[in-house]
C-alpha positions as CSV (number, residue, x, y, z in Angstrom):
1,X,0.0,0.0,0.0
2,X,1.3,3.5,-0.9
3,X,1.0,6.9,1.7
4,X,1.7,10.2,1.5
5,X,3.5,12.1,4.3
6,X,1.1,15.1,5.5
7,X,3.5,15.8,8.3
8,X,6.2,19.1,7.4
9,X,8.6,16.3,8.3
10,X,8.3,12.8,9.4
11,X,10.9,10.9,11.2
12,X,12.1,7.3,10.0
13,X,13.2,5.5,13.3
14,X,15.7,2.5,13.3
15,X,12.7,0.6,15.3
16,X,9.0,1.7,16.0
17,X,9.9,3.6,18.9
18,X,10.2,7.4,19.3
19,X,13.1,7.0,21.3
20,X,15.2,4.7,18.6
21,X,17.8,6.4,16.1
22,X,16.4,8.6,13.7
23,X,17.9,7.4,10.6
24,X,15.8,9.2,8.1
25,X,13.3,12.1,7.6
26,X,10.4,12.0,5.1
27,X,9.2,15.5,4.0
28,X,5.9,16.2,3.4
29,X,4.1,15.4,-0.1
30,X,6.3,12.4,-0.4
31,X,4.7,9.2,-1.0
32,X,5.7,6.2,0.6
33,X,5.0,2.3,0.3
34,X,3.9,0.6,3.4
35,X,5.6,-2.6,3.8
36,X,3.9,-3.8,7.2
37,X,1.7,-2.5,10.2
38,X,3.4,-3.0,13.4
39,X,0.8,-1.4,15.7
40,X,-1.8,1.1,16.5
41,X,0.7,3.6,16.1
42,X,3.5,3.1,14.1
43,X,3.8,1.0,10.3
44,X,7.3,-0.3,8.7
45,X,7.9,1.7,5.3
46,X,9.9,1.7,2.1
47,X,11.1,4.9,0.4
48,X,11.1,6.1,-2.8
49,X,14.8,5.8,-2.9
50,X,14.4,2.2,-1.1
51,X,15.0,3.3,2.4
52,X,13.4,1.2,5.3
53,X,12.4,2.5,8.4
54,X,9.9,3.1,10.8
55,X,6.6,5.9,10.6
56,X,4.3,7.3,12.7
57,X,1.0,6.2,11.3
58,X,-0.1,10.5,12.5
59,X,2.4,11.7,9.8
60,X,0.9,9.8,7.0
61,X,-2.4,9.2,5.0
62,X,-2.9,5.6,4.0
63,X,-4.9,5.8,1.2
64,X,-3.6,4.0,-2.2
65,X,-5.9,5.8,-5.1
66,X,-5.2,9.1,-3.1
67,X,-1.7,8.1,-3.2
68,X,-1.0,7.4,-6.9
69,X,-3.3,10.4,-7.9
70,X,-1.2,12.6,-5.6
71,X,2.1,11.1,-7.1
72,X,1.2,12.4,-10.5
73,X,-0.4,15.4,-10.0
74,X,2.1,16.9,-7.1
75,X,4.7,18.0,-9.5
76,X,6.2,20.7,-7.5
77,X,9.0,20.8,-5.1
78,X,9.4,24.0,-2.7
79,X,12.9,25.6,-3.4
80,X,12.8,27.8,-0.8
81,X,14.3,26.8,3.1
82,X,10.7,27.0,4.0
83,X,7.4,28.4,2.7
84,X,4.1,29.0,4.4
85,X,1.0,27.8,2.7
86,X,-1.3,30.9,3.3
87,X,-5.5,30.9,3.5
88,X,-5.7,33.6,1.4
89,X,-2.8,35.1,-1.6
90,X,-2.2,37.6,0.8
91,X,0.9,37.8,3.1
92,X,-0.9,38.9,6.1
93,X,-3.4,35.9,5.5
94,X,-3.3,32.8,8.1
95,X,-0.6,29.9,7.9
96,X,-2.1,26.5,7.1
97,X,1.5,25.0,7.8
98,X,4.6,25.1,6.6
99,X,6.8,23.7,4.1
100,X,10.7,23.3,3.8
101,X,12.9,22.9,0.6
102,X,11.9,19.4,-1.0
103,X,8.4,19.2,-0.1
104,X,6.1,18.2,-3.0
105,X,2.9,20.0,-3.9
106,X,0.2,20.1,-6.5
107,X,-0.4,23.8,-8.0
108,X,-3.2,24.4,-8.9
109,X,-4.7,26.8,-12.2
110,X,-6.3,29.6,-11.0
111,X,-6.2,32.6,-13.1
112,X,-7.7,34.8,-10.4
113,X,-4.4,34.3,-8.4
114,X,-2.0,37.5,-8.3
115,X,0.9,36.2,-10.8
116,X,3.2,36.5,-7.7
117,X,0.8,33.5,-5.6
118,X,0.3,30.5,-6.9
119,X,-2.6,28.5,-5.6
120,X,-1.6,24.7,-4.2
121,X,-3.5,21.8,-2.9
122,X,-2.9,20.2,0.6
123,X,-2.9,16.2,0.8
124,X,-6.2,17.3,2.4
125,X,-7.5,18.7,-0.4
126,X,-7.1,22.1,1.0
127,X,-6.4,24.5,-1.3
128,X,-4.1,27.5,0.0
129,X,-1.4,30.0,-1.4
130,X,2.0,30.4,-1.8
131,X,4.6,32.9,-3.2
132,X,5.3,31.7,-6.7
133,X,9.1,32.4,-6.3
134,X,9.1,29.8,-3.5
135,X,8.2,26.7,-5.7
136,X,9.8,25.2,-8.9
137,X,8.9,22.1,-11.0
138,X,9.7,18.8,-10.3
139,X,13.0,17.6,-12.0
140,X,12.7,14.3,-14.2
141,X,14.9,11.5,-14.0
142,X,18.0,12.2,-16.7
143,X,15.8,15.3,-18.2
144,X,19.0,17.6,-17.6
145,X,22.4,17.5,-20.0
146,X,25.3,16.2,-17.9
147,X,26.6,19.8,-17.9
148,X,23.2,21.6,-16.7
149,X,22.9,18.7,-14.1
150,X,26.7,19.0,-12.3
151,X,26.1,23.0,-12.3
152,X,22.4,22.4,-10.4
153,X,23.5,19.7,-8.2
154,X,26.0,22.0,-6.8
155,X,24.0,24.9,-6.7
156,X,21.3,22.9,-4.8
157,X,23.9,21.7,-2.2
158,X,25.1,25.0,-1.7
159,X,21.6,26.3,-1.4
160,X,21.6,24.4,2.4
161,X,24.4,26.8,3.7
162,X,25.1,26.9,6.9
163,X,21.9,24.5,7.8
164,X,22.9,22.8,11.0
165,X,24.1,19.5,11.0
166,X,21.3,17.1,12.8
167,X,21.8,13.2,12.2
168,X,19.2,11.6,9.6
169,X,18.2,15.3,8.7
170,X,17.5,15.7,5.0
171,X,15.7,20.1,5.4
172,X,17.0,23.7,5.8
173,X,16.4,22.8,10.1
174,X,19.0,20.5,10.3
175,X,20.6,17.9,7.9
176,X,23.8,15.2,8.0
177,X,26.2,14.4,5.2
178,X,23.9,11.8,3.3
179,X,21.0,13.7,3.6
180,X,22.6,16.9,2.1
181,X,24.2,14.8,-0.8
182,X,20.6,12.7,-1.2
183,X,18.4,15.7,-1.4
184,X,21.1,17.7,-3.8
185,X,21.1,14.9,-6.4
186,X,17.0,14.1,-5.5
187,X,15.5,17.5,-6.3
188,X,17.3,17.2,-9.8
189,X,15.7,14.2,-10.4
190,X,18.4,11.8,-9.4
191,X,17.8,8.8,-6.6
192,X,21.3,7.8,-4.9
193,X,21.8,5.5,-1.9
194,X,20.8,7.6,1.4
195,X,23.6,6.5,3.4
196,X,27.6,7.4,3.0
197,X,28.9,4.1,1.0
198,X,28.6,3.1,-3.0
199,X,25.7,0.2,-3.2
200,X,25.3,-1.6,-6.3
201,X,21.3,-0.9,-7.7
202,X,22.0,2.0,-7.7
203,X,23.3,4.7,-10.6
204,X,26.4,6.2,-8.7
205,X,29.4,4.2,-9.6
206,X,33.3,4.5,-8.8
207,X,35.9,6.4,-10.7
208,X,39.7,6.9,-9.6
209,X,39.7,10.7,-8.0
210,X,41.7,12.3,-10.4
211,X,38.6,11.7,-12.9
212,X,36.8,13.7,-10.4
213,X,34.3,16.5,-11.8
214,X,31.5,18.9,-10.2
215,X,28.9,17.4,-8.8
216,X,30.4,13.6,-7.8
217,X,30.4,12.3,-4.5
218,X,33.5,12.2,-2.5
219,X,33.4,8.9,0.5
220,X,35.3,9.4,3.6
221,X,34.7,6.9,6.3
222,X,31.6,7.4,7.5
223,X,31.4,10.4,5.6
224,X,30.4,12.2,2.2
225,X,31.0,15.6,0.4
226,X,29.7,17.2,-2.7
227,X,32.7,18.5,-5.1
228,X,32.2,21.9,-6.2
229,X,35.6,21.8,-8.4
230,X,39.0,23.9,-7.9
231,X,39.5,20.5,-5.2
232,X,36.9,22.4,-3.0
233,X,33.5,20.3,-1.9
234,X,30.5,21.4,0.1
235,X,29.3,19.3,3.1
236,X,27.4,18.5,6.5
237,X,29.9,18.3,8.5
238,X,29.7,17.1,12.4
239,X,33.1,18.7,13.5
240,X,31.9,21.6,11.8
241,X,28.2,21.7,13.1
242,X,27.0,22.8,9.8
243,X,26.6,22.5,5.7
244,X,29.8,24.6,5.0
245,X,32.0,24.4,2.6
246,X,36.2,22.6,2.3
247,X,39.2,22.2,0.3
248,X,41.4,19.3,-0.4
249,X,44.2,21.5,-1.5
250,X,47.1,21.7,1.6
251,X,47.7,25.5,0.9
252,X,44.4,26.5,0.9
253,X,42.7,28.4,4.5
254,X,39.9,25.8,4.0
255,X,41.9,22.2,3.7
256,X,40.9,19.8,6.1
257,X,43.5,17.0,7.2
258,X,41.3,14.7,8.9
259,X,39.2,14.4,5.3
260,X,41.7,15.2,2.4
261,X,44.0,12.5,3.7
262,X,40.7,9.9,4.1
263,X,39.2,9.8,0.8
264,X,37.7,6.0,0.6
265,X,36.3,6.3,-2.8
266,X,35.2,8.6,-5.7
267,X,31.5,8.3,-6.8
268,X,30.0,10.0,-10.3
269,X,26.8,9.9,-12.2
270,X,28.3,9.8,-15.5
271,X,30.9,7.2,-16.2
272,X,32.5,8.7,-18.7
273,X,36.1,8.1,-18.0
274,X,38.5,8.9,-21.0
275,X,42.0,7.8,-21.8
């Protein structure tokens, strides 16, 4: 059975237990299979990008037509950190809730709407506002030239600056290494392996480092960056407490030891490697 997540952002537990490790989060709009109810309260689900965890039942809707209508209609992604839905295409109108960057959304046509609102509609089938600026179409898998994706993936990393680093986290309030690498290659249409490692099924696949380019994935143990080119990357770092930005080059202010001297493995999209 699919669900879609009506909660801003709902937490994927290592066991159905609010207390267990929070390996995941689930932002609102995205759907969901269910692969087993455990109890009254929680349910066992499978990602989109094949991640397994455990939900709150409260932070979904179980309802399989709803489900697969919503999947194809909701073809907007917010851009913005976060955005409030509104009741009226007014900014001094009441919040419904709010959204963060990577929450999906159906707009709706509504030529009465101010050019700078855009009308959406909730899981609920509420329909509310939100500034135009604040949303962007959905990304398709492999729609963007190799070029136009490196340049976006990096941009969209970049665009979680300084967002503080919170294990499992994967929004503008707090995200980890995975999670900020996930979501940058996700909201360009690309799914990648949530956690810090290379896994076979999926499209990311190893290259020797000097092949490296913008936009692949650099593996550390226990650990991944973004690389931005000119050997600098962009990261959630612990030691740093945020997303922030390194180099691997000795002489620069921003090299870090511990990492540039730790590299596990190179990761790309594109295996174009050339004599």
């Amino acid at each position: 059975m699919k669900a879609i997540v009506t909660a801003m952002i709902a937490s994927l537990h290592a066991m159905p237990d609010k207390a267990s490790e929070i390996i995941d989060e689930v932002l609102y709009g995205m759907t969901v299979e269910i692969i087993s109810d455990v109890n009254d309260a929680w349910v066992s689900i499978r990602t989109a990008y094949r991640y397994e965890g455990y939900c709150q039942k409260a932070d979904l809707l179980q309802e399989e037509a709803l489900a697969a209508t919503w999947q194809q209609d909701a073809q907007y992604v917010v851009c913005q950190s976060f955005a409030d839905v509104l009741q009226q295409p007014r900014i001094q109108s009441t919040k419904l809730l709010t959204l963060v960057r990577g929450s999906s959304i159906c707009v709706m046509s509504d030529e009465a709407v101010p050019e700078e609102w855009s009308a959406v509609q909730l899981v609920s089938g509420q329909i509310g506002y939100v500034r135009t600026k604040w949303l962007q179409p959905k990304i398709t898998a492999y729609s963007l030239s190799e070029q136009q994706f490196r340049e976006n993936v990096v941009d969209t990393a970049l665009s979680y600056l300084t967002a503080p680093y919170r294990w499992g986290g994967k929004s503008p309030l707090g995200i980890d290494c995975s999670g900020l690498c996930s979501m940058a290659y996700l909201l360009n249409g690309v799914y990648i392996y949530r956690d810090a490692r290379i896994v076979e099924g999926f499209p990311i696949v190893n290259i020797e480092q000097d092949q490296m380019q913008k936009g692949d994935l650099i593996y550390f143990p226990s650990h991944i960056a973004l690389y931005m080119g000119d050997d600098l990357y962009v990261h959630s770092s612990l030691g740093g407490n945020e997303v922030t930005i390194n180099s691997l080059d000795a002489k620069h202010p921003l090299y870090r030891q511990d990492l540039a001297t730790t590299i596990l493995a190179v990761g790309t999209l594109y295996n174009s490697q050339k004599d």
